[in-house]
C-alpha positions in Angstrom: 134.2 115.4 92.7 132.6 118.6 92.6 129.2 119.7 94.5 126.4 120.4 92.1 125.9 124.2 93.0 122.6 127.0 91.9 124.0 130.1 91.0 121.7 133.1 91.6 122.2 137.1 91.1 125.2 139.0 91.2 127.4 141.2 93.5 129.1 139.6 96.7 129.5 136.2 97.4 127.5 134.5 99.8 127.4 130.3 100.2 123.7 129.4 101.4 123.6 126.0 103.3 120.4 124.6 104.1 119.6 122.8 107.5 119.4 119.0 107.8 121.9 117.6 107.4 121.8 115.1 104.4 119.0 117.2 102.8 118.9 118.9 99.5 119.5 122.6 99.4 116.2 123.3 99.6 117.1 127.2 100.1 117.9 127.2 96.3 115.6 129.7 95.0 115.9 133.1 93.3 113.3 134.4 95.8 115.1 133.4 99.0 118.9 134.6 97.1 119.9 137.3 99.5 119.2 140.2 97.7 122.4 141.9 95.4 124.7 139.1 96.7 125.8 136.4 94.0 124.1 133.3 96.0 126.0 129.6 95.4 123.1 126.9 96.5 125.4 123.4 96.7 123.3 120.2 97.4 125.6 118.7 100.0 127.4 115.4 98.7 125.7 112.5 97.8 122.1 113.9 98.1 119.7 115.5 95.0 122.3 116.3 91.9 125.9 115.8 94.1 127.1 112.9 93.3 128.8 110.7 96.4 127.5 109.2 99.5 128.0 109.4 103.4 130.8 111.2 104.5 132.8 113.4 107.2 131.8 117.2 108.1 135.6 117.6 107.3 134.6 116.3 104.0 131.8 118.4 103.7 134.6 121.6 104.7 136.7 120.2 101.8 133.3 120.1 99.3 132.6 123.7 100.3 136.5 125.1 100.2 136.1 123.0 96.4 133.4 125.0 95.3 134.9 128.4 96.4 138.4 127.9 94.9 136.6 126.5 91.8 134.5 129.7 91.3 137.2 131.6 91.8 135.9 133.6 94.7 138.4 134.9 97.3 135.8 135.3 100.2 132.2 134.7 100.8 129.8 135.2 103.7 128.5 131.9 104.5 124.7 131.6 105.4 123.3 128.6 107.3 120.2 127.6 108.1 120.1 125.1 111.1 122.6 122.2 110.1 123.7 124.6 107.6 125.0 127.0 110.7 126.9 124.2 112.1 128.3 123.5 108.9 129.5 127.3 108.4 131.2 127.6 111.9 132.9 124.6 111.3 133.9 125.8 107.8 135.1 129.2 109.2 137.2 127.4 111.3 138.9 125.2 109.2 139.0 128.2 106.8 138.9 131.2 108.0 140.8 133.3 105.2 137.8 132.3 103.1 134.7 133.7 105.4 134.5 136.9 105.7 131.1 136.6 107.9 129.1 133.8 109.0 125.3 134.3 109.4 123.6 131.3 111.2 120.0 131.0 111.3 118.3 128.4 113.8 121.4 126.0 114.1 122.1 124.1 116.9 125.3 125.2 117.6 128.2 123.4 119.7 127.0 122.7 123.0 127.1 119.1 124.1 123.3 119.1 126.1 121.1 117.0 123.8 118.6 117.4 126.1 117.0 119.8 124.0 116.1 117.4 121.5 113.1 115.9 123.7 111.2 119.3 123.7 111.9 119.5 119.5 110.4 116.1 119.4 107.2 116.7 121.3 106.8 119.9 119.8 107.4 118.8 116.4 103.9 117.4 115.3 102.8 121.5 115.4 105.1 122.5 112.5 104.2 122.3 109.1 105.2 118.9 107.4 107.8 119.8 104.3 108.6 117.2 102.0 112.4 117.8 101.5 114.5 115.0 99.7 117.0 113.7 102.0 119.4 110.9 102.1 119.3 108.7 105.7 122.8 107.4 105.0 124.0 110.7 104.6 122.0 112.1 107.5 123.6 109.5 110.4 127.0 110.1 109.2 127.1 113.7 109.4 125.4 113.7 112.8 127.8 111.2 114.2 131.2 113.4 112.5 129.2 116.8 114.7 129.4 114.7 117.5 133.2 114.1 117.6 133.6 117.7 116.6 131.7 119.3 119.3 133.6 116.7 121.7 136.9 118.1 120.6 138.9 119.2 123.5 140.3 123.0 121.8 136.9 123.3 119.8 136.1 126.1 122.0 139.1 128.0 122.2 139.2 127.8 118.5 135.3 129.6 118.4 136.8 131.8 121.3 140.0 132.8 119.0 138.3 132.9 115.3 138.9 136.3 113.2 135.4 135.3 111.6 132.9 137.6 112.6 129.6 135.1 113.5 125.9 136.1 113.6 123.6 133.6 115.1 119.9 134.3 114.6 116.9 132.3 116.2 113.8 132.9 115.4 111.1 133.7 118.9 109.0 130.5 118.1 111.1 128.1 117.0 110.8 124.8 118.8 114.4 123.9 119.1 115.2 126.1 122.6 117.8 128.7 122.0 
């Protein structure tokens, strides 16, 4: 099964994973392709033009690792946007002879406190409301596959012993606390 991927601009390789999960990749656009990088967009599987249905982050590791060999790229940087920065650590450490960077923009990130998640949702009615396709089924079986991961017992030695150089980024207003 292979990920329906946008293809953008050339030079490096950089995978751009947009936040959700179970959303389109609704970072797919030549005007937010990291400039003189070659940009693969993949809608995740089972939502917009990827065919499938709910499934595994590991599955969604194998998806990405499937599109990389595919292409024939050696390494990319991986980008992530919110879910999408979850995704790419978890990627970098299932693969980390493919990543040569990840960037992580306004993910979540590993920790087990959900407490968070109550001043998201009463802050949430003052951001803009974005109509992005997105697939439920998709959605509550990714989220439950992130919690097992971040509940694995070596999960952070592994972060503390990856070669992966990792970027997280988040931005001063953002409503999800740092």
């Amino acid at each position: 099964m292979g990920l329906h991927t946008t293809v953008v601009g050339q030079g490096p390789d950089v995978v751009v994973l947009s936040g959700g999960p179970g959303c389109i990749n609704y970072l797919a656009s030549d005007d937010l392709a990291p400039r003189g990088m070659r940009a693969w967009f993949p809608d995740p599987r089972g939502v917009g033009r990827s065919p499938g249905g709910p499934h595994s982050m590991a599955e969604a590791v194998a998806d990405l690792e499937e599109v990389r060999r595919s292409a024939g790229v050696e390494r990319w940087v991986v980008l992530g946007h919110s879910w999408g920065g979850d995704l790419a650590v978890r990627y970098a450490l299932d693969h980390p002879e493919s990543v040569s960077r990840i960037v992580a923009i306004a993910g979540t990130g590993v920790q087990k406190d959900r407490t968070w998640q109550r001043t998201y949702e009463s802050l949430r009615d003052t951001e803009p409301d974005l109509p992005i396709e997105w697939v439920p089924a998709v959605h509550a079986a990714l989220r439950a596959s992130f919690t097992e991961w971040i509940h694995e017992p070596d999960l952070l030695r592994r972060l503390a012993d990856s070669p992966v150089p990792m970027t997280f980024l988040a931005a001063e207003h953002d409503i999800r606390p740092s």
